[in-house]
C-alpha positions as CSV (number, residue, x, y, z in Angstrom):
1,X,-28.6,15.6,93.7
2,X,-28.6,13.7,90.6
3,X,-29.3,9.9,90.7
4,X,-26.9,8.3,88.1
5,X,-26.7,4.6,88.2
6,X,-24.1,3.0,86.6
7,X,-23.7,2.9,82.6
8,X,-23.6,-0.1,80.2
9,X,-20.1,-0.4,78.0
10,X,-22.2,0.2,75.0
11,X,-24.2,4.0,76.5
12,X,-20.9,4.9,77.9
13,X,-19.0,4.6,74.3
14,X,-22.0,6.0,72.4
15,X,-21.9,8.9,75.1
16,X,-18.4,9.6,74.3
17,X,-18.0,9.2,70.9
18,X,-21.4,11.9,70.4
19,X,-19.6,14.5,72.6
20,X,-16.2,13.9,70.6
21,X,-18.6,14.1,66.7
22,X,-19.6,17.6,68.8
23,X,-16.7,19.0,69.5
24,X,-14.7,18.0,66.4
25,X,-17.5,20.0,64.4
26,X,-17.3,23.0,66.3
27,X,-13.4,23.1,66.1
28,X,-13.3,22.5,61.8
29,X,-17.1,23.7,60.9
30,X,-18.3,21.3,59.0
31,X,-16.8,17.5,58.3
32,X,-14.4,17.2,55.5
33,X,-15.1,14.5,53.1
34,X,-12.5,13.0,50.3
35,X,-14.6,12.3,47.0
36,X,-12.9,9.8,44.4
37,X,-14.0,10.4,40.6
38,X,-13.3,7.6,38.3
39,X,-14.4,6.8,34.9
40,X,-13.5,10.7,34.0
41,X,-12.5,11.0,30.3
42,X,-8.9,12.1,28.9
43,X,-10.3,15.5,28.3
44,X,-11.4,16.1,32.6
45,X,-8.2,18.1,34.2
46,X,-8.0,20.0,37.4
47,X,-9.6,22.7,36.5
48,X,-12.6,21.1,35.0
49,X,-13.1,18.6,37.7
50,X,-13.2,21.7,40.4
51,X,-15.7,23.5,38.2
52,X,-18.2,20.2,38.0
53,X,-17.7,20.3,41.8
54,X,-18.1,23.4,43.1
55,X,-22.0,23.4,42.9
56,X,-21.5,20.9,45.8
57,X,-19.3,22.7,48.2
58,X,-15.7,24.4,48.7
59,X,-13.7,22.7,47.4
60,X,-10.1,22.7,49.7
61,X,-8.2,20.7,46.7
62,X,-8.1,18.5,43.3
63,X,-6.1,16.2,41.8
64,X,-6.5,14.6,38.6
65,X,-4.1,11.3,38.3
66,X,-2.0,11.4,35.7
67,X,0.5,8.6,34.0
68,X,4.3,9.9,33.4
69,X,3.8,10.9,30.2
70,X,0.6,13.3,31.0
71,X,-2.1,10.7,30.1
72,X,-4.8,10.8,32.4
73,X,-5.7,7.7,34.5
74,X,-9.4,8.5,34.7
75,X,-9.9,8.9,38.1
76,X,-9.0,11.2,40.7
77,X,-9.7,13.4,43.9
């Protein structure tokens, strides 16, 4: 028979938001993270951006912000 005495507020949440980090990793593998770039020169598109990342990790997507006319904004995703 186990002896459990009662928990403080603060084991209790701790307790409960571990378990949740554990099963949220087990459903998606590993934890998703969204990287913002900035300072990235006019020249940086998609493409290159993905390449300069991919040493890092999959990559799921990229986005380089733009202006309406095509100009980049120097930063992005």
């Amino acid at each position: 028979m186990f002896d459990r005495s009662a928990q403080k507020k603060e084991e209790r949440e701790r307790e409960l938001r571990d378990r949740f980090e554990k099963l949220k990793l087990e459903r998606h593998g590993k934890p998703q993270l969204n990287l913002y770039v900035k300072n990235l020169s006019d020249d940086v598109d998609e493409k290159k951006l993905r390449e300069e990342f991919t040493k890092f990790g999959s990559i799921t997507s990229c986005k380089v912000m733009r202006e309406a006319n095509g100009k980049s904004r120097g930063f992005g995703f």
